[in-house]
VEXDO-317989 format. One record per residue: x, y, z of N, C-alpha, C in turn; residue number from 1. Coordinates in nm, 3 decimals, padded with zeros to 5 digits. Last residue first. Layout:
N
       nx       ny       nz      cax      cay      caz       cx       cy       cz    n
        X        Y        Z        X        Y        Z        X        Y        Z  NUM
...
REM end
This chain:
254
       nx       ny       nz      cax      cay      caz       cx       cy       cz    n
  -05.129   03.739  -11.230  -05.162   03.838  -11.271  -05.259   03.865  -11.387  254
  -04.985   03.513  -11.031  -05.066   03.495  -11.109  -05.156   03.626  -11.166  253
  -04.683   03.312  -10.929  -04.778   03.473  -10.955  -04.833   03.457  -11.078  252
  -04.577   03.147  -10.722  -04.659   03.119  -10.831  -04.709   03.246  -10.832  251
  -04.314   03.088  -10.528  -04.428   03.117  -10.553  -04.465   03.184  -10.662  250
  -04.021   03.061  -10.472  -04.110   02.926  -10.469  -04.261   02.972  -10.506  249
  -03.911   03.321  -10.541  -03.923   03.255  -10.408  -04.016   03.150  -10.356  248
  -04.092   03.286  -10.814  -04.046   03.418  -10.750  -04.045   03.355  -10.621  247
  -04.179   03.237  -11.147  -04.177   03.154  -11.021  -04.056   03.288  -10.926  246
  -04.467   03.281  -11.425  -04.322   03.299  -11.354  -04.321   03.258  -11.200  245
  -04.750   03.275  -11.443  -04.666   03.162  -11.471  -04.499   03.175  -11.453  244
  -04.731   03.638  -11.581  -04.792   03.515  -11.537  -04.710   03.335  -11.592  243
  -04.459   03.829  -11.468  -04.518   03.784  -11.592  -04.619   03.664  -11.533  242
  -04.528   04.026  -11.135  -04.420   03.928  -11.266  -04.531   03.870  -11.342  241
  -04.532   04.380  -11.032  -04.608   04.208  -11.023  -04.513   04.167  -11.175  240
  -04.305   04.553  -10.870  -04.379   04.540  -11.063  -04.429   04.388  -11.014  239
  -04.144   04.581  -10.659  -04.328   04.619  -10.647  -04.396   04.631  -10.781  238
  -03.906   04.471  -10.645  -03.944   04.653  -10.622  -04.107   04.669  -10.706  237
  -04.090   04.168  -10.707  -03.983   04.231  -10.660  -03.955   04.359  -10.748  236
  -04.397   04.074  -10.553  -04.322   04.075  -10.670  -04.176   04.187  -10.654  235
  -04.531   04.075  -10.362  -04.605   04.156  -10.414  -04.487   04.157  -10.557  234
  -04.424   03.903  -10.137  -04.578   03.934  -10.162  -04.608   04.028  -10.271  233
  -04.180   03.861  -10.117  -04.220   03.761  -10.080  -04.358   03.760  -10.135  232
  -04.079   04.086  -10.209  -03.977   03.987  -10.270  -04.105   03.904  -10.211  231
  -04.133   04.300  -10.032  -04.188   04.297  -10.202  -04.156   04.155  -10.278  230
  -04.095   04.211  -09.811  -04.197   04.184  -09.804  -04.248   04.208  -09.985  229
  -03.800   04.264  -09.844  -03.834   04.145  -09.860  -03.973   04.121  -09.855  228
  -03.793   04.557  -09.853  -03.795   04.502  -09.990  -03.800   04.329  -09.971  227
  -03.970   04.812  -09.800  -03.940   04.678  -09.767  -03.916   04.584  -09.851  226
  -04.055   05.103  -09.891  -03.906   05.020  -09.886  -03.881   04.893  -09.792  225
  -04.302   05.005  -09.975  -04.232   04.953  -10.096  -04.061   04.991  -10.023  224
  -04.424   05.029  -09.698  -04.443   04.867  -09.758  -04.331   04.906  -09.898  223
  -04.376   05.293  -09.649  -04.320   05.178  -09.581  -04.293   05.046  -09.576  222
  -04.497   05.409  -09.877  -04.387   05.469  -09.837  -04.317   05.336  -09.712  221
  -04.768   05.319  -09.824  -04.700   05.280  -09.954  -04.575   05.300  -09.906  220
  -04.838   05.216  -09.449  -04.827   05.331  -09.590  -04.716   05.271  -09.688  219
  -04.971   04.918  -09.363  -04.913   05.035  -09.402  -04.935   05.106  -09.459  218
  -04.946   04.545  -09.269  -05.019   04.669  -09.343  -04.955   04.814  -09.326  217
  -04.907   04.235  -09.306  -04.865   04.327  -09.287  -04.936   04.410  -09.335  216
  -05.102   03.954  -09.336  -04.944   03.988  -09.325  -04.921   04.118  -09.298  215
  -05.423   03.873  -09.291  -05.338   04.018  -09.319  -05.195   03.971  -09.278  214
  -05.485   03.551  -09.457  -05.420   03.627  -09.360  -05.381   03.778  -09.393  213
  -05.577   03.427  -09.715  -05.654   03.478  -09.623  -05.612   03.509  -09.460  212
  -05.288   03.376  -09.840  -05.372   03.301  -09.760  -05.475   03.338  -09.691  211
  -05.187   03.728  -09.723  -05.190   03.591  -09.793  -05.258   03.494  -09.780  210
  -05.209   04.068  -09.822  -05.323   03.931  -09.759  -05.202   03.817  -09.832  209
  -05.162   04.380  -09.717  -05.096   04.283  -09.790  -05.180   04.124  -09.753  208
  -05.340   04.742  -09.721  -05.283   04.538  -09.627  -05.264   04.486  -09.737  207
  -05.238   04.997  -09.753  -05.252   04.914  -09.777  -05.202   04.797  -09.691  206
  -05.300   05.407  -09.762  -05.263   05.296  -09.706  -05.311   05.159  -09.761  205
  -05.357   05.538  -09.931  -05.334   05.605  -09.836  -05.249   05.505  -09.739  204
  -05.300   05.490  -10.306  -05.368   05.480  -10.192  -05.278   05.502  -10.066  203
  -05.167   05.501  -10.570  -05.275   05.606  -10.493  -05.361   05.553  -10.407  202
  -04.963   05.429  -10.544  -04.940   05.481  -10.562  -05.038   05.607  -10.517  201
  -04.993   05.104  -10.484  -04.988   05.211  -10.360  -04.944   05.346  -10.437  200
  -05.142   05.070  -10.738  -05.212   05.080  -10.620  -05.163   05.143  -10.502  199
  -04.887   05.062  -10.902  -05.023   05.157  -10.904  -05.081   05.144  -10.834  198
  -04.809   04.821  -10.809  -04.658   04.966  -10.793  -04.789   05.089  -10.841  197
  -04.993   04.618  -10.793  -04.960   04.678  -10.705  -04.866   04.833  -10.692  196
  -05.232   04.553  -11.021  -05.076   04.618  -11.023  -05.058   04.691  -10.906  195
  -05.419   04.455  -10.922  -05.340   04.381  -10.952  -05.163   04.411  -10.990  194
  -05.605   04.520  -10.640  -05.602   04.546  -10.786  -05.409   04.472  -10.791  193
  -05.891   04.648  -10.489  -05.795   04.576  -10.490  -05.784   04.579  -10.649  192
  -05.949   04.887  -10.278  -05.890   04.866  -10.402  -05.816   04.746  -10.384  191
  -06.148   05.140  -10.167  -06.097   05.043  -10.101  -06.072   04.942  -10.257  190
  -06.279   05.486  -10.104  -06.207   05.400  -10.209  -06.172   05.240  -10.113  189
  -06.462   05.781  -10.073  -06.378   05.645  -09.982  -06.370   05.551  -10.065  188
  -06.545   06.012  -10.262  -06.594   05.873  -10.175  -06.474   05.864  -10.146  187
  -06.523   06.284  -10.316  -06.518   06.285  -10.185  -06.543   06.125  -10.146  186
  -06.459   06.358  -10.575  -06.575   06.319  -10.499  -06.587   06.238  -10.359  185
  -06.186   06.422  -10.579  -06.294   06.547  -10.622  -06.414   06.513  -10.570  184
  -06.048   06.242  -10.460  -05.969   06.387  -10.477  -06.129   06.496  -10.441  183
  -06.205   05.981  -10.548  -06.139   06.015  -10.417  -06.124   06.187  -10.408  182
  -06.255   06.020  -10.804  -06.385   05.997  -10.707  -06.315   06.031  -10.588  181
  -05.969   06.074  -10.953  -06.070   06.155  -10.926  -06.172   06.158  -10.840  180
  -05.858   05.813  -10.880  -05.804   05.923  -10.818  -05.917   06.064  -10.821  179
  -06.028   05.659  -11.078  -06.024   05.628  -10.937  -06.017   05.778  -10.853  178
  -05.958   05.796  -11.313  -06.096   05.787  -11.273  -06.091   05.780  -11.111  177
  -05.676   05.709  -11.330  -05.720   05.841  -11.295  -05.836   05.903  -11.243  176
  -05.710   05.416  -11.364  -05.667   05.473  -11.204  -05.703   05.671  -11.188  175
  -05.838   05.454  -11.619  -05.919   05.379  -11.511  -05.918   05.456  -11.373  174
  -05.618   05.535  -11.805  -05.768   05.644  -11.794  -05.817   05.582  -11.631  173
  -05.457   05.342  -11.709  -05.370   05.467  -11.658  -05.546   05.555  -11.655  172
  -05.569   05.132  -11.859  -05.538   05.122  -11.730  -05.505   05.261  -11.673  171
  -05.555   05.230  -12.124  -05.701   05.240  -12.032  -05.633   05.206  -11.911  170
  -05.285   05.205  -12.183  -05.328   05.337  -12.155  -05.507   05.330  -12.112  169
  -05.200   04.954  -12.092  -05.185   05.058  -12.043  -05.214   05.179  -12.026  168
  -05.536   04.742  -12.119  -05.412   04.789  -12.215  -05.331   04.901  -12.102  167
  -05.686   04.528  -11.888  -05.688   04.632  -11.968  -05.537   04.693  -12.048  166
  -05.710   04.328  -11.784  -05.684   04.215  -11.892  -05.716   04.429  -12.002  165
  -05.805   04.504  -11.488  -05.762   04.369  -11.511  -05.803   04.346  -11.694  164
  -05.836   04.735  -11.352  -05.776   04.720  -11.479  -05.716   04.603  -11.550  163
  -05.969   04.626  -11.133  -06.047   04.772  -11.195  -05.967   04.751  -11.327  162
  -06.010   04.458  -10.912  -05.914   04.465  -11.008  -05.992   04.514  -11.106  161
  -06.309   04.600  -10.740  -06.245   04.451  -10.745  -06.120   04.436  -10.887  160
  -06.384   04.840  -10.520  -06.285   04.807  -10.651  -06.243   04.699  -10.665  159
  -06.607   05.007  -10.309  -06.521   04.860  -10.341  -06.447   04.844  -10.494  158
  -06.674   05.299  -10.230  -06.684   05.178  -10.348  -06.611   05.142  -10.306  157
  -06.892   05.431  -09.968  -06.731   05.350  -10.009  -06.807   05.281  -10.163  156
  -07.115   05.599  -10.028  -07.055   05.646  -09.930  -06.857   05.577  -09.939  155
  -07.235   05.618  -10.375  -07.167   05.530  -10.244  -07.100   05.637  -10.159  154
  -07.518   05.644  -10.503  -07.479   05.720  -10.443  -07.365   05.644  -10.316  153
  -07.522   05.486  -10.748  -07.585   05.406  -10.647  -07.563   05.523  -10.497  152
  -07.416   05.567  -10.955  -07.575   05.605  -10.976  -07.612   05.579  -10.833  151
  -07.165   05.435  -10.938  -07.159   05.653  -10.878  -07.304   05.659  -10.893  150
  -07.195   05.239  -11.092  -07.196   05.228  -10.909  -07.191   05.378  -10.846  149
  -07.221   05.336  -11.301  -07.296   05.257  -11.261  -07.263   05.265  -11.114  148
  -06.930   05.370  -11.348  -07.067   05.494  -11.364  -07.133   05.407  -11.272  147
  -06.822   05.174  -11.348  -06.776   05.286  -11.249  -06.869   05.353  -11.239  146
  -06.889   05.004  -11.569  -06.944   04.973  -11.425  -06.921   05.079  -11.320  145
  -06.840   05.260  -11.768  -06.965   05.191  -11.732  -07.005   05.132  -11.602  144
  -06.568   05.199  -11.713  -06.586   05.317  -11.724  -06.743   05.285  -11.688  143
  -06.557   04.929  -11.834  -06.509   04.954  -11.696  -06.574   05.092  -11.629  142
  -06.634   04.945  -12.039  -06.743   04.892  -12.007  -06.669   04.927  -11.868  141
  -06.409   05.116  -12.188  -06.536   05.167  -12.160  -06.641   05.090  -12.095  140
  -06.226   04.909  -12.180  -06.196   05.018  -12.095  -06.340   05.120  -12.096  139
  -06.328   04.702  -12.365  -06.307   04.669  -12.201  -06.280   04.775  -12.125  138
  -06.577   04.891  -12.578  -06.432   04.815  -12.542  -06.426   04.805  -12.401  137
  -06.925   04.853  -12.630  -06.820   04.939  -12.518  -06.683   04.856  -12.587  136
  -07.137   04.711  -12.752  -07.050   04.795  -12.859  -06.941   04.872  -12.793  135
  -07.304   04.625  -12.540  -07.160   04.526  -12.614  -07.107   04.604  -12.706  134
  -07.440   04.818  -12.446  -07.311   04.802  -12.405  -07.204   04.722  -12.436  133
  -07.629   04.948  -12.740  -07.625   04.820  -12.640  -07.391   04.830  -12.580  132
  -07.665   05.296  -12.721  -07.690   05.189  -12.787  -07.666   05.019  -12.702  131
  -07.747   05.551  -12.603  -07.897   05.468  -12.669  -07.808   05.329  -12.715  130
  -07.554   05.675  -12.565  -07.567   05.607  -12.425  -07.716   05.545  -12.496  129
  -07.255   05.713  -12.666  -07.352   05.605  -12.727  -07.475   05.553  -12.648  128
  -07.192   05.980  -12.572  -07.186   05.973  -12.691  -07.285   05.823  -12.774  127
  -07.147   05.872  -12.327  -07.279   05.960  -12.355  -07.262   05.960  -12.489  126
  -06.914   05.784  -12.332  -07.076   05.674  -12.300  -07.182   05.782  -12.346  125
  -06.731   05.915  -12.416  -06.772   05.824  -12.507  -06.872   05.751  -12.426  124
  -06.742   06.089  -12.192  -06.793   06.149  -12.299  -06.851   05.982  -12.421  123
  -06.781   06.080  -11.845  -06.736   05.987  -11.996  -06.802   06.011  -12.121  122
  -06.880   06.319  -11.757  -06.742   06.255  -11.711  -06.688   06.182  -11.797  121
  -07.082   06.332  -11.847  -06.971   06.470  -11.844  -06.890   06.411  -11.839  120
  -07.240   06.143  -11.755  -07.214   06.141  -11.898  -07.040   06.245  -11.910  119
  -07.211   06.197  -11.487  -07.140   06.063  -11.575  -07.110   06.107  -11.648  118
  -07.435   06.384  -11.526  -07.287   06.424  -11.479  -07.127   06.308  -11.499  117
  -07.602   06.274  -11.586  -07.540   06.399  -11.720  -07.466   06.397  -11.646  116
  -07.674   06.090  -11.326  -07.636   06.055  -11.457  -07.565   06.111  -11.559  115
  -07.757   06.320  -11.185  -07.581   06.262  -11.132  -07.583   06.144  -11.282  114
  -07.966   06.400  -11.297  -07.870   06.512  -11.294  -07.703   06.438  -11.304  113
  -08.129   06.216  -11.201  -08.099   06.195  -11.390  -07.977   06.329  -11.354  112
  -08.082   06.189  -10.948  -08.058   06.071  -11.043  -08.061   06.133  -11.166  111
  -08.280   06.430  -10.953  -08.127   06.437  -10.858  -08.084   06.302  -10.942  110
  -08.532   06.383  -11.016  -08.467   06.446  -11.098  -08.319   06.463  -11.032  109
  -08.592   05.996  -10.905  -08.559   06.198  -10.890  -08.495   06.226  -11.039  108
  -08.638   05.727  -10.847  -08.583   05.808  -11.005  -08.659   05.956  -10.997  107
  -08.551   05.604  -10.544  -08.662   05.703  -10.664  -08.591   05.763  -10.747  106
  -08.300   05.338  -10.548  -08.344   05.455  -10.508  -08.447   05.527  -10.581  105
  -08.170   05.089  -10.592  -08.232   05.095  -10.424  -08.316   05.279  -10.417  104
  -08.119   05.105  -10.868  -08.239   05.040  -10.833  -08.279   05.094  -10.642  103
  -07.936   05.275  -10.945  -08.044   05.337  -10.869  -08.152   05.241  -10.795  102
  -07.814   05.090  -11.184  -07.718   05.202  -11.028  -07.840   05.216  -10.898  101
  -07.946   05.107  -11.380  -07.946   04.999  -11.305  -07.901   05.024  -11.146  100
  -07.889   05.329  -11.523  -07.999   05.306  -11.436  -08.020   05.228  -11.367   99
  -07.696   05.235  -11.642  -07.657   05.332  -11.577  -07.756   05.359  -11.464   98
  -07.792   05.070  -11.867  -07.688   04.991  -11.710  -07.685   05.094  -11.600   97
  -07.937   05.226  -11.977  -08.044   05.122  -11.879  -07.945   05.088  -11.816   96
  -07.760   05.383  -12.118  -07.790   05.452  -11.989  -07.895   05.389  -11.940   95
  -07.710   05.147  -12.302  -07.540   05.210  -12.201  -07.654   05.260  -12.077   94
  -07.898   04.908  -12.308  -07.845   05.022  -12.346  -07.720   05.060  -12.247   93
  -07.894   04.573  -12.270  -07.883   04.673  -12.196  -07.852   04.794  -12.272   92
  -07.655   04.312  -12.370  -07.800   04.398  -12.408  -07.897   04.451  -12.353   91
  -07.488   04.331  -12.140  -07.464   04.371  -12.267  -07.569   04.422  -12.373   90
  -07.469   04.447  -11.827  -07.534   04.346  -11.896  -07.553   04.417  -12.042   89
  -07.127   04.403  -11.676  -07.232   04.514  -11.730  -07.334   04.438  -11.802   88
  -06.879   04.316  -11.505  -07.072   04.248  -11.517  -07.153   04.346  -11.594   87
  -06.661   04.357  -11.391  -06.759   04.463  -11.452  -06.862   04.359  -11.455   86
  -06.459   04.165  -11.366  -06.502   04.161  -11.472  -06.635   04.219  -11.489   85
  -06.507   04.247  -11.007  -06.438   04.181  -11.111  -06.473   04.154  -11.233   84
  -06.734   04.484  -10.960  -06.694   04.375  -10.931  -06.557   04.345  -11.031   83
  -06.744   04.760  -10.747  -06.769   04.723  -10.858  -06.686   04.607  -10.851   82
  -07.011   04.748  -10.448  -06.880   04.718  -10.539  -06.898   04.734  -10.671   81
  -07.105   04.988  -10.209  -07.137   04.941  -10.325  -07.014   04.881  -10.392   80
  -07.268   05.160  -09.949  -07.135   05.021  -09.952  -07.161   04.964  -10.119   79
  -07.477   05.288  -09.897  -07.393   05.328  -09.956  -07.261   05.253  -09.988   78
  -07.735   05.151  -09.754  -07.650   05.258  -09.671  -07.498   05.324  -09.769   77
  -07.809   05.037  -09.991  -07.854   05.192  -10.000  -07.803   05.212  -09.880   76
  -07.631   04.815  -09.949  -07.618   04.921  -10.081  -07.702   05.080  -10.101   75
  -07.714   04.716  -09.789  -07.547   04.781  -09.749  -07.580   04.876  -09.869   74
  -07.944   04.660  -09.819  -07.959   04.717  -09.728  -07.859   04.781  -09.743   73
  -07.877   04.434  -10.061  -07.974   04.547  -10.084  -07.927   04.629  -09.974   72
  -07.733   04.242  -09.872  -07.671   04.317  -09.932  -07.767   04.454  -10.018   71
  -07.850   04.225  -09.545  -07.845   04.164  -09.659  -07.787   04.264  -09.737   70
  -07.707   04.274  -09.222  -07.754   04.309  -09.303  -07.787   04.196  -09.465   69
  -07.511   04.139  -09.015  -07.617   04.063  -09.068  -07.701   04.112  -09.174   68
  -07.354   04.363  -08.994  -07.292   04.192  -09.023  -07.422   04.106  -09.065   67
  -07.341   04.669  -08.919  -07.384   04.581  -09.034  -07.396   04.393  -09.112   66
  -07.377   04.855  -08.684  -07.355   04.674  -08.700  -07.389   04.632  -08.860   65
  -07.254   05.205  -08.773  -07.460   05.063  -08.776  -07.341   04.944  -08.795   64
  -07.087   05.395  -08.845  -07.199   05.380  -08.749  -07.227   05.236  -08.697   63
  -07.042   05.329  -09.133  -07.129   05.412  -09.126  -07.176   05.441  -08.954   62
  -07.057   04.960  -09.027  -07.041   05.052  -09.154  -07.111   05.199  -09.117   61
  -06.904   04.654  -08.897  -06.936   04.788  -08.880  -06.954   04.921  -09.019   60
  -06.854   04.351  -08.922  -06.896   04.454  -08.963  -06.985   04.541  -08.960   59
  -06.734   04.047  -08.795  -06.819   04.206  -08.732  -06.781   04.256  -08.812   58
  -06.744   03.684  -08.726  -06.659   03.830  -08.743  -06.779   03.968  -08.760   57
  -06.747   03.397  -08.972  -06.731   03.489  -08.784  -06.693   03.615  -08.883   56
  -06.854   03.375  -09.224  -06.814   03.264  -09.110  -06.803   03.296  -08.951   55
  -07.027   03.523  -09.413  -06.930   03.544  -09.311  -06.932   03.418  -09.217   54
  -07.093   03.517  -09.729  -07.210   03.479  -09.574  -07.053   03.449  -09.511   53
  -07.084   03.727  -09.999  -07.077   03.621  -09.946  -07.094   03.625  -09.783   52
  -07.226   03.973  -10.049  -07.298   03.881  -10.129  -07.185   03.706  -10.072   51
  -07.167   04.150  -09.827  -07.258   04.061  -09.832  -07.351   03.936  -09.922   50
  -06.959   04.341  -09.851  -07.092   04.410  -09.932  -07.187   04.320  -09.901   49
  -06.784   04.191  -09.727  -06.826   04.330  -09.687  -06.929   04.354  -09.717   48
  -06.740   03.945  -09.894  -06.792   03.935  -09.787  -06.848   04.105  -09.669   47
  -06.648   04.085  -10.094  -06.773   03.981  -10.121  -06.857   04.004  -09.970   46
  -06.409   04.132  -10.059  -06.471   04.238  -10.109  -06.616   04.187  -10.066   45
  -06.295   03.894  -09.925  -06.290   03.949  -09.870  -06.381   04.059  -09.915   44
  -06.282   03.734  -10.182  -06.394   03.708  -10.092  -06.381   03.855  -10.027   43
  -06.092   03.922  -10.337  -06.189   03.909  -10.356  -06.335   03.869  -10.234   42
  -05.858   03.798  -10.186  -05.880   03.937  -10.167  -06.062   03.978  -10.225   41
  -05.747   03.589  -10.104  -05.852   03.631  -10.082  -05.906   03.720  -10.050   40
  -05.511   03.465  -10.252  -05.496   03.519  -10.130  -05.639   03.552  -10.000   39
  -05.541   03.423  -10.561  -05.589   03.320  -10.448  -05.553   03.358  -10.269   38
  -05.274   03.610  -10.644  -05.408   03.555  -10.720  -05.446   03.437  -10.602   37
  -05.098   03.765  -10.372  -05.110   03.717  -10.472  -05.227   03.654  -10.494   36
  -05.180   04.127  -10.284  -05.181   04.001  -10.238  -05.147   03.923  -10.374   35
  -05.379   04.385  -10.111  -05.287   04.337  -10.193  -05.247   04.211  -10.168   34
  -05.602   04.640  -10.111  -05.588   04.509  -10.085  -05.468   04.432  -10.161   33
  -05.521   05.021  -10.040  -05.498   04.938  -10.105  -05.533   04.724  -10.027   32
  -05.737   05.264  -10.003  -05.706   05.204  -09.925  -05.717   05.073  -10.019   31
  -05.814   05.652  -09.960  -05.817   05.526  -10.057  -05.722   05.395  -09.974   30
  -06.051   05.803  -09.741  -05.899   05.725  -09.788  -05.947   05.646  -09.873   29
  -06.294   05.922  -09.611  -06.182   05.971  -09.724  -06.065   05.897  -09.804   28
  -06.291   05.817  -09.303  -06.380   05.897  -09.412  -06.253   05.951  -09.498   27
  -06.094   05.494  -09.272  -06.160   05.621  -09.266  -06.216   05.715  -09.404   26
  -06.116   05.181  -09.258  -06.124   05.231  -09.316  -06.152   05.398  -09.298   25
  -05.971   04.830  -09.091  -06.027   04.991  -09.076  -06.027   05.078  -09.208   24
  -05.963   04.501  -09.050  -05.975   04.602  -09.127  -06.057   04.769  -09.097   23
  -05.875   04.187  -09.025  -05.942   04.293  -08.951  -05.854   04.432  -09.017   22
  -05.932   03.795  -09.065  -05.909   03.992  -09.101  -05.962   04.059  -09.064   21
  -05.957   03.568  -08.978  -05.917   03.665  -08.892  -05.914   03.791  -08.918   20
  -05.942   03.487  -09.313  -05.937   03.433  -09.159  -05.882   03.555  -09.115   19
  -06.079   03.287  -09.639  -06.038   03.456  -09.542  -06.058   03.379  -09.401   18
  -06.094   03.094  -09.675  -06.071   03.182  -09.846  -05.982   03.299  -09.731   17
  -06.064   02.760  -09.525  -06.061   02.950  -09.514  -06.027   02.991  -09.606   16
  -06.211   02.531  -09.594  -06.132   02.579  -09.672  -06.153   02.711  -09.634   15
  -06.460   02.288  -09.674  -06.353   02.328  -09.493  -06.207   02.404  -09.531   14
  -06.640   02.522  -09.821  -06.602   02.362  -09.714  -06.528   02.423  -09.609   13
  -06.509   02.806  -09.779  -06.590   02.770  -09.888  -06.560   02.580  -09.842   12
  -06.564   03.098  -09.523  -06.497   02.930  -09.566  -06.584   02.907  -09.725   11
  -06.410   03.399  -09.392  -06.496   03.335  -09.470  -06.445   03.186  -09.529   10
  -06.405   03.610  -09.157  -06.379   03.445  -09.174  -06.520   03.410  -09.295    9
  -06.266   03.882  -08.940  -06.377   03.831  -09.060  -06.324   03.679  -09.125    8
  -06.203   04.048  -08.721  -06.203   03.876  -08.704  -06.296   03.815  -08.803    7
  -06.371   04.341  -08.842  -06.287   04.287  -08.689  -06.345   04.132  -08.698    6
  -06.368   04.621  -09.002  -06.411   04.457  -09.014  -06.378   04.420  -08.923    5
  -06.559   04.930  -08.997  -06.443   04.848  -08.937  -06.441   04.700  -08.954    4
  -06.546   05.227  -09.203  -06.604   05.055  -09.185  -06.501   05.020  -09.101    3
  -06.586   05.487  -09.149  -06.642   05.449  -09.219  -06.678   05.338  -09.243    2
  -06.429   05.611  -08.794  -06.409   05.522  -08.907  -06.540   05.502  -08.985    1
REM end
């Protein structure tokens, strides 16, 4: 395995965000987090990479105990997120965010190579990569934080809702991106994300969280013909519902 979490607990007071989760990951898989808005899927990202402080529990990465590491350390063993709402810093050129990727590493000529190779990849960043990243749209600054974390050489990215408040057709460019790092670049994926009937689409497997509980986990193929676990957790035959709609007493929040 690539990471194992075993009995992870994260509190904010006296308030489990996350309890008990325990989580495997192997070399290669994409690997869905699913859940409704406040489940804690996020901490849960947080708490891997270390920018949140674990209550109990063991992480394993690569090998190596990682639980006490600081998060610099996870990031040049290769554990890198991209976060929720990208964070790209706006006045920033496109290829100073891109550089930002590297901080844990020497600016080789191997870094400026896997940069043109971004660029290859996203033509419209290279196309503006002198100017400030507030001139991106939301599907190019996404595209940006994606780059940005491929500078950091990851062994796993983390995906914190990759197509959140994006249009369909950047959502569809996004997941393809995804599918590519997996297929062609060989990282290890771990996803959370909001349209579930696209998440297990391309992932290998997925836990379902409520409450900072794993409820159930699987292959796509076993979680979508369940159809009360779609009815209870993930919206019914696996399309998440309009925000502020009510679905078996519960509140979805997309």
């Amino acid at each position: 395995m690539l990471l194992t979490g075993r009995d992870l607990g994260v509190r904010y007071g006296q308030i489990d965000a996350v309890h008990g989760v325990s989580l495997d990951l192997a070399r290669g898989e994409v690997v869905a987090v699913l859940g409704a808005n406040g489940a804690g899927k996020s901490s849960l990202l947080r708490a891997l990479l270390g920018a949140q402080r674990l209550a109990r529990g063991r992480i394993e990465f690569d090998g190596q105990d990682i639980t006490r590491w600081p998060v610099t350390r996870r990031v040049a063993a290769g554990l890198v997120l991209v976060p929720e709402g990208r964070r790209i810093v706006a006045t920033l050129t496109i290829h100073e965010n891109l550089l930002m990727g590297a901080f844990n590493r020497r600016l080789t000529r191997g870094v400026f190579r896997e940069i043109d190779d971004i660029y290859a990849r996203f033509p419209n960043l290279a196309a503006r990569r002198n100017s400030p990243a507030a001139v991106l749209s939301g599907g190019e600054q996404q595209m940006l934080a994606i780059g940005r974390a491929m500078v950091a050489a990851p062994k796993l990215m983390m995906l914190d809702e990759p197509s959140l408040g994006l249009s369909p057709r950047l959502s569809e460019e996004v997941f393809d991106c995804i599918r590519s790092l997996s297929h062609e670049g060989g990282i290890t994926i771990l996803l959370v994300e909001q349209n579930s009937q696209r998440a297990l689409e391309l992932a290998h497997r997925a836990y379902v969280v409520e409450l900072g509980r794993v409820v159930t986990e699987g292959t796509p193929e076993t979680l979508l013909a369940d159809g009360s676990l779609l009815d209870a957790y993930l919206g019914r035959s696996g399309v998440t519902q309009p925000r502020g709609t009510q679905a078996d007493g519960v509140k979805w929040v997309v």
